[in-house]
N, C-alpha and C positions, 0 to 999 in steps of 0.2 A: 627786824629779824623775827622768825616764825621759830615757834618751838613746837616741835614732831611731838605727842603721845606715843607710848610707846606701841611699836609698829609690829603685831606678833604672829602675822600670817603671812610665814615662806610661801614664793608663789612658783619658783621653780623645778627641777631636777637634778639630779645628783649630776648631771654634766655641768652646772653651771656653780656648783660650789668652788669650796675656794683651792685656787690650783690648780684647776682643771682649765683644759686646752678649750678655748673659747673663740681664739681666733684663726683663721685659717690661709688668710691674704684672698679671699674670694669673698666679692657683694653679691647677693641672691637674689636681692629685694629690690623693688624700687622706691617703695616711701617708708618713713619711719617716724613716731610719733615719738614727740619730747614735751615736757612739763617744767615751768620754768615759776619763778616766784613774781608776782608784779611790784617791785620795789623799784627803789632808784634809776636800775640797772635796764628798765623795763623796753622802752625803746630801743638801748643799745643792743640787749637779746634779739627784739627783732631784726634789725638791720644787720645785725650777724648774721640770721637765720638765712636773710633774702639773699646778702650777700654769699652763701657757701652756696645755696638752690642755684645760683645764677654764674658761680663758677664753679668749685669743686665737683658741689652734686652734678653739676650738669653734666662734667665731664665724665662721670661714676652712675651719671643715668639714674642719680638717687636725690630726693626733694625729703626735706623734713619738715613733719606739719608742727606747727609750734602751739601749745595752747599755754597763754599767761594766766595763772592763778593767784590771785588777791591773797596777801602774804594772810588775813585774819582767817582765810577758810584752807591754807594749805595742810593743816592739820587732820582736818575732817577729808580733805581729799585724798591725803596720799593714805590715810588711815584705809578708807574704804574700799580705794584700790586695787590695794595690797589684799584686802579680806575675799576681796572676789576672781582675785588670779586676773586684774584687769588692769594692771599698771602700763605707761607707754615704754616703750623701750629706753629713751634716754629720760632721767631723772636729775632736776637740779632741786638740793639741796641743805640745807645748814649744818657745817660740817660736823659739829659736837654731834648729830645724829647717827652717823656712820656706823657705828658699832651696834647700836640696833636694829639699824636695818641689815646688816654683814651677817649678824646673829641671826636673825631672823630668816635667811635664805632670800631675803628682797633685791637685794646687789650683788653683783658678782667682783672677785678681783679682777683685774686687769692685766697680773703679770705678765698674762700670753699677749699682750695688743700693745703694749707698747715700745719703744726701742730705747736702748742703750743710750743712745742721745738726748733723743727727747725727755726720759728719765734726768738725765745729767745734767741738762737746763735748766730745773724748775727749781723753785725756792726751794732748801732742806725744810721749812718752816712745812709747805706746801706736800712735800711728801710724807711730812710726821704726819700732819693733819688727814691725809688720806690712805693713811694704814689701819689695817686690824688684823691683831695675829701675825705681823710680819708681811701682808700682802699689800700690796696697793688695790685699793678700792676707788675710790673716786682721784679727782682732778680737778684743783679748780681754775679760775681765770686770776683769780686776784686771792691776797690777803689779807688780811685788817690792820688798822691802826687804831689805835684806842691812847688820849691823853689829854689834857685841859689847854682846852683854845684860852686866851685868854686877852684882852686889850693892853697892847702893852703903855699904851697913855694911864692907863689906871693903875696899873701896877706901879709906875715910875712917881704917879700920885698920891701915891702912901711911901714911897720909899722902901718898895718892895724887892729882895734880891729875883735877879730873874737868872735859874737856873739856863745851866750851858748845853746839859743833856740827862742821859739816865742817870747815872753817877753821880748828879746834883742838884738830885731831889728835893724839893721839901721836905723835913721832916713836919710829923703831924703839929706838933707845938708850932713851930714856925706857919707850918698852913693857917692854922687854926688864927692865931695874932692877925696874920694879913688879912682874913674875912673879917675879922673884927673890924682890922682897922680900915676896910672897903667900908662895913656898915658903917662908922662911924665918920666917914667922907662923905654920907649919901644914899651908898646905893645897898636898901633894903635890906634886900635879898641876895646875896653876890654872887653866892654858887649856884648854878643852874646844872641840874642833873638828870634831865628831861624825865622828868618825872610823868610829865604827859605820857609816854611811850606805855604807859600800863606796867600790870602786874603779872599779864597773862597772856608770855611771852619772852624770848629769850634774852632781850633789854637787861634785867636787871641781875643775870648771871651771868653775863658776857662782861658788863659795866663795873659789875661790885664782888664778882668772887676774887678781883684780884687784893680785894683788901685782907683775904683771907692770908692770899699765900702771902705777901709782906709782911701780914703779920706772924708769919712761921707756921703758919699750918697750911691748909687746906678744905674743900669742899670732903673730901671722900680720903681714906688711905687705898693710894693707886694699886696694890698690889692684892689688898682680901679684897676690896671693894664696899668697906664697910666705913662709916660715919662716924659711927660714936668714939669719943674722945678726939676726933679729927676736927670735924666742924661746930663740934663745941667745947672746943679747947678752952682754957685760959686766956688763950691768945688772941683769939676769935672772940670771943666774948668780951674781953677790951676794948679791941679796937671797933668793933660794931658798936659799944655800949658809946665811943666818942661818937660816932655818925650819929648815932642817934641824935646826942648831944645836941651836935649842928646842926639838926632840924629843928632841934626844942629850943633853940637860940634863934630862927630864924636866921640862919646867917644860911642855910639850903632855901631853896628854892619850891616849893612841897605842892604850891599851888598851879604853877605854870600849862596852861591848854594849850600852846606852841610853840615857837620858835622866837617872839617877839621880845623875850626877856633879853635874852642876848645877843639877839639884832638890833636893838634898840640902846643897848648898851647900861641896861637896867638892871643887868646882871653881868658883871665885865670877866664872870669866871666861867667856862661851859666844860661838863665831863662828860664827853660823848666820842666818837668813833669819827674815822675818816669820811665817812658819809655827809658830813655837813660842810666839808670843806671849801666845795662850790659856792654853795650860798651863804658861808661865812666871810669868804673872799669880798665877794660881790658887793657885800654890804660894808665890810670893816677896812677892808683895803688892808693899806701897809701896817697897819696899827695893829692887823693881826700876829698874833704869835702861836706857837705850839711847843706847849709844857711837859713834863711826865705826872703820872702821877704820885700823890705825894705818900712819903716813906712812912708804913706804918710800924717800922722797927727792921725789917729783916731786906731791907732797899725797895724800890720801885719797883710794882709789877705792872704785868698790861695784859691785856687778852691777846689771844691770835684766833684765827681761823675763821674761815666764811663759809660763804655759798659754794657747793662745787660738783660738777656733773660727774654723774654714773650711769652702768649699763644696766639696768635691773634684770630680776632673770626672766623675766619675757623677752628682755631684749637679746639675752644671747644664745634663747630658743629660736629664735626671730633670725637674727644675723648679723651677731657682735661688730663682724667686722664693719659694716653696714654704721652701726651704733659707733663705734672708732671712729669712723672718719669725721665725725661731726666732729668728737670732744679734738680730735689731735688739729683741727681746725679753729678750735675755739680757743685754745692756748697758744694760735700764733702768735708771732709780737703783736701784730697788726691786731687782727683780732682785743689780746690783752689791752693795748694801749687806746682803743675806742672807748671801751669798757673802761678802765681805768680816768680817762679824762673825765669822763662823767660822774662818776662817785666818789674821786678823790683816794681809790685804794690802792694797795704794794702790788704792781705786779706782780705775774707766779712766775717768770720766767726773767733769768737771770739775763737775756739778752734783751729783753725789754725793757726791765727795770734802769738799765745804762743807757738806754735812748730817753728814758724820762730827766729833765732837769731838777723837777722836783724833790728827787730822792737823791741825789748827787751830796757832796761835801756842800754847806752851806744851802743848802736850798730848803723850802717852807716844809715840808714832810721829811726832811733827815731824819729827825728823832724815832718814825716808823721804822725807818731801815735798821736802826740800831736798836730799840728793841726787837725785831725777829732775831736779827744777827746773834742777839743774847739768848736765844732758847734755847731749851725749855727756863734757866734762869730770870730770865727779864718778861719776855713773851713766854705765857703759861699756856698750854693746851688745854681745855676744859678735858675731865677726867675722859678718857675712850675706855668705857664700859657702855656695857647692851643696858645697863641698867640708868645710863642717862636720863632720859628723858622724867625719872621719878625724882633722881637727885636735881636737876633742873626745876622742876616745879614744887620741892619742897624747898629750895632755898629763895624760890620769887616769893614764895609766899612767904617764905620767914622773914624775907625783908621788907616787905610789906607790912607786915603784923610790928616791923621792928620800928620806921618810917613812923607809925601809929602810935608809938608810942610803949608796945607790947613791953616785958620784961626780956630783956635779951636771951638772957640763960633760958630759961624753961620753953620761951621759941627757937631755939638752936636744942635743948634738949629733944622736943618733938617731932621737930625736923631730921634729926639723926635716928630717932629710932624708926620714923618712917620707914627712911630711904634702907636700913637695915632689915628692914620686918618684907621690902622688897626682893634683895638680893637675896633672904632665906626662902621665900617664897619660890624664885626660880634656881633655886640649888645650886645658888654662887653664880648662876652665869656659866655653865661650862664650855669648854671649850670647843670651836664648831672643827676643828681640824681633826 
């Protein structure tokens, strides 16, 4: 997952704001340029791409040239972009972004492009995640799943309870016991929290702010948009001060450079996303399981939200409607469900998701379905503020400093005054409507 710097140079016109008639049921154009991330996803993006050039487009007399971007430089790319009025038309990505780029005049809504139905198909999770202000903005293919793989031979090897769903959570006492008593069967290090992924990236606020809202508070208060007393509550400073803990116990994982801890079965506990489910399969077979994560007082949270294409405002200077036919191509079943095979995530589309067996009653990804199902309560949206991108990198960094050993408090006091000395800076964020 790439994390966007804040993106502060509109590149459109006031026809492409938000609301405004974008679309007109006429293509003008005949190529159109899209920017995608090179992640997991990366093959399946092109095979989608060739695939619409070799039907849809051909029929529409329209080709889209696709360029993949290396998720460690999409930052610096879509930054400079945006700075030089030089963005492609269609734009994929990482949804927590959204409101900065919306704010900033870089994407346009979509109200006008799309239909009643197509709207009525896609995950409610999937449409919160691509609103600002009430509009829809983007679109994605899929949505996240985020909760602890786990071997269930090892669990059954301590005489571990193994929850049924969200509602039968671990609590942290009870988590806390079973890594111990993994350590003391053996295995080192038990939790793997791919700490490899870095610090400098959306990995660790995607992964760990949901220990915030479990534990009753939050990253930000969603409505000033301000930090202090939010994400250094009382509440927050507990339950980070236990993570910590579990680093300083070794019973986390702190050292790990890939994937081999819990491929190898070195660490029989993994907290990571839907993304690893292919090559957790592959390797662990039926012994694999999928857990919530565990309560840190106020029930199980998870992350929600992904990757998801938009029309930027070049694109709908250009020829939105032109920029539509990709995305409403891209959220077909067909489409979703290629995608979706290969990274292991929730379809966006409610007709798709019931063709997948995976997410069915009983099947190895139910627990995803049912945390979206529970949003915003269970699956938490990371804050939609323009101010994102600062409270995102003051809280990897806090956990980082926190990982190290920092003092919990006075790195979550830092971190809030930051992200507040932010949002005074841009006069709250006002509102682009």
């Amino acid at each position: 997952m790439a994390a966007l710097a804040v993106v502060a140079a509109a590149c459109g016109d006031d026809d492409a704001e938000a609301g405004a008639d974008i679309c007109d049921g006429e293509i003008t154009v005949d190529t159109i340029d899209a920017w995608a991330h090179e992640g997991a996803e990366a093959d399946a993006y092109e095979d989608m791409v060739d695939d619409f050039n070799a039907t849809v487009g051909a029929d529409l007399g329209l080709t889209v040239n696709l360029t993949l971007v290396p998720e460690g430089q999409y930052t610096d790319q879509v930054n400079a972009a945006a700075a030089a009025g030089d963005l492609p038309a269609l734009l994929d990505f990482d949804g927590p972004v959204l409101a900065n780029l919306a704010w900033a005049g870089n994407i346009v809504s979509v109200e006008d492009c799309i239909s009643g139905e197509v709207r009525d198909n896609l995950l409610p999770s999937i449409v919160e995640g691509g609103s600002y202000e009430g509009d829809l903005y983007s679109v994605g293919t899929f949505d996240s799943g985020l909760g602890l793989w786990a071997y269930r031979s090892a669990l059954e090897g301590v005489n571990a309870r193994i929850p049924t769903g969200a509602d039968d959570a671990w609590s942290t006492e009870e988590f806390e016991q079973i890594l111990r008593d993994l350590q003391d069967a053996g295995f080192e290090r038990p939790l793997d929290i791919k700490i490899q992924y870095g610090t400098q990236g959306e990995w660790m606020t995607y992964g760990f702010s949901p220990i915030t809202q479990s534990a009753g508070s939050d990253l930000i208060d969603r409505e000033t948009l301000k930090a202090e007393g939010v994400l250094n509550s009382p509440e927050v400073v507990e339950a980070l001060t236990l993570f910590q803990s579990w680093a300083e116990d070794d019973l986390i994982d702190t050292e790990s450079v890939d994937d081999s801890n819990f491929l190898s079965g070195a660490s029989p506990l993994s907290w990571v996303g839907h993304w690893m489910y292919n090559a957790y399969l592959d390797e662990v077979g039926d012994d694999l399981i999928l857990l919530p994560l565990p309560d840190f007082g106020e029930g199980t949270r998870t992350g929600m939200g992904s990757w998801a294409w938009a029309i930027t405002s070049a694109g709908a200077d250009l020829d939105a409607d032109a920029a539509w036919a990709f995305i409403e191509y891209a959220i077909s079943d067909d489409s979703i469900l290629k995608i979706t095979e290969v990274n292991g995530a929730v379809p966006a589309t409610k007709t798709a998701l019931a063709k997948n067996p995976n997410f069915a009653e009983g099947g190895p990804l139910e627990l995803f379905v049912e945390q979206l199902d529970g949003a915003p309560d269970i699956a938490v949206p990371r804050p939609i503020t323009p101010g994102y991108p600062t409270v995102t990198s003051e809280f990897w960094t806090a956990m980082d400093k926190i990982l190290l050993g920092d003092d919990v408090q006075a790195t979550l006091d830092a971190a809030a005054k930051a992200i507040d000395a932010d949002v005074d800076a841009n006069e709250g964020y006002p509102s682009v409507s």
